[in-house]
C-alpha positions as CSV (number, residue, x, y, z in Angstrom):
1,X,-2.1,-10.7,16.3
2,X,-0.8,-12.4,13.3
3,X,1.1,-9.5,11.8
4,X,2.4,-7.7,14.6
5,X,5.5,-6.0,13.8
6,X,4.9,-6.4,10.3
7,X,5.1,-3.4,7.4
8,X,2.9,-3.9,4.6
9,X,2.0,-1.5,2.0
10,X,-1.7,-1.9,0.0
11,X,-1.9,0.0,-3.1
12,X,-5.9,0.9,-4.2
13,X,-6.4,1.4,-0.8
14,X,-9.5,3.6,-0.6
15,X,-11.4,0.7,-3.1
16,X,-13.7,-2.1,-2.2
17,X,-11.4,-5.0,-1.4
18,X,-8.0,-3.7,-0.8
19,X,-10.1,-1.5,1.7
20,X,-11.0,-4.2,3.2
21,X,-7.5,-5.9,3.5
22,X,-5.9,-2.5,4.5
23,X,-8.0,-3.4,7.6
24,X,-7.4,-6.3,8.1
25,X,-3.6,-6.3,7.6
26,X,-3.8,-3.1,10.5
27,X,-6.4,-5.4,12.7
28,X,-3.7,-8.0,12.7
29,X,-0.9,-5.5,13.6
30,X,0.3,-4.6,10.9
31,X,2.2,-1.2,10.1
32,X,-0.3,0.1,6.7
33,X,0.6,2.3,4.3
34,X,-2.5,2.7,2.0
35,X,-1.4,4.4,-1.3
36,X,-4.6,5.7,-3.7
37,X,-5.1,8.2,-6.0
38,X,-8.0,9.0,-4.5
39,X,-8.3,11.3,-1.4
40,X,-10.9,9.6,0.0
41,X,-7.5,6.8,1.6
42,X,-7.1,9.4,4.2
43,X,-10.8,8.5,5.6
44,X,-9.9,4.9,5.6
45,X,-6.6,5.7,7.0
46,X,-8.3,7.8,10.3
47,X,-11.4,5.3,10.2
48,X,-8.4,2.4,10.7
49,X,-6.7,4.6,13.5
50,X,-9.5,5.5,15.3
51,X,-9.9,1.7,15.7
52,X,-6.9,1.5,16.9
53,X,-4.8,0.4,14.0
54,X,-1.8,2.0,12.5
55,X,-2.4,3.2,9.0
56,X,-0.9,6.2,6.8
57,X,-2.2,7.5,4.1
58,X,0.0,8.0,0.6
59,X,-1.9,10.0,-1.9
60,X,-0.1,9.2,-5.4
61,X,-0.6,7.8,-9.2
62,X,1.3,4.8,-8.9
63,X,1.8,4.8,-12.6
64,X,4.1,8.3,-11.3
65,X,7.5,6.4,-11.0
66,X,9.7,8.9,-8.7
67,X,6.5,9.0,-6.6
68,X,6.1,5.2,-6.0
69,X,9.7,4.4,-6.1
70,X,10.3,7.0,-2.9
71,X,7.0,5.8,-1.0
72,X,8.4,2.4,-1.0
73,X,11.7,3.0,-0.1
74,X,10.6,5.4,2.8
75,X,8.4,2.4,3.9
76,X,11.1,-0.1,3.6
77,X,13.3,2.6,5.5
78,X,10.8,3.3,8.5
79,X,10.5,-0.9,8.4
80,X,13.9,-1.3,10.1
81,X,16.3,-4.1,9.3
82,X,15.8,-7.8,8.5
83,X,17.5,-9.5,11.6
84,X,19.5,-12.4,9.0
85,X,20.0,-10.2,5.8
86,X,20.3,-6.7,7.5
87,X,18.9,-5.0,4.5
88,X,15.7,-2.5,5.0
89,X,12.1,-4.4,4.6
90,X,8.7,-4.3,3.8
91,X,7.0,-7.4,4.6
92,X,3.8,-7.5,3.1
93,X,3.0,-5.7,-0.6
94,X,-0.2,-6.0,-2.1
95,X,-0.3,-4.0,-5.5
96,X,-3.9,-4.1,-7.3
97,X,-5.2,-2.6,-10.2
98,X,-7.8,-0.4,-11.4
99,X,-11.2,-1.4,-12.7
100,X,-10.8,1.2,-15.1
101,X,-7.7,-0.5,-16.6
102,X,-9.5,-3.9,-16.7
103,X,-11.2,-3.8,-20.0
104,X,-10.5,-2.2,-23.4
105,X,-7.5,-1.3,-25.6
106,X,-4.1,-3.2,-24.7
107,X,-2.1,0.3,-24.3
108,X,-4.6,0.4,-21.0
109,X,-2.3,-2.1,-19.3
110,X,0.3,-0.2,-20.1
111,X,0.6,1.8,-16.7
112,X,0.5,-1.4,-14.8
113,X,3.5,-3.0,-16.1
114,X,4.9,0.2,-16.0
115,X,4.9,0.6,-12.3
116,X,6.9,-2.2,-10.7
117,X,9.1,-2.5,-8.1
């Protein structure tokens, strides 16, 4: 297992790809935390268990600040320490964006540079 002992967090999880690599990251070992907007991360989240996996699902707008700021520091928190720096860790964060974003006005970016680390 590639990832094993790894902590990864995969926003968009209950879409298409990053679906797909939420599994894959939790088929390698990795810890999951799929954060989506939709409801529908908590299937993907038992589906991955049930496999055996470790996965927990975050239901939250990632554009929501407070909410995304306190997700990832609960993750890097449950992640434990770095062994050379000491500080708290999340290895692995893949951070995607909506379809529904992709296309029109430029204010529709807007909630995507809002919400950053």
């Amino acid at each position: 297992m590639k990832l094993a002992g790894r902590v990864a967090i995969v926003t968009g999880a209950a879409s298409d790809i990053r679906r797909a690599i939420a599994w894959e990251f939790a088929c390698e070992g990795a810890a999951v935390e799929a954060v989506d907007i939709k409801p529908l991360v908590n299937t993907v989240c038992s589906v991955i268990q049930e496999e055996g996996g470790r996965a927990e699902p975050r239901v939250f707008d990632i554009t929501d600040q407070d909410a995304y700021r306190k997700c990832v520091e609960e993750v890097a928190g449950a992640g434990g320490k770095n062994r050379r720096s000491g500080q708290q860790r999340c290895d692995l964060f893949l951070r995607g964006r909506s379809s529904r974003h992709a296309s029109g006005r430029a204010g529709q970016w807007e909630p995507f540079r809002l919400a950053r680390l």
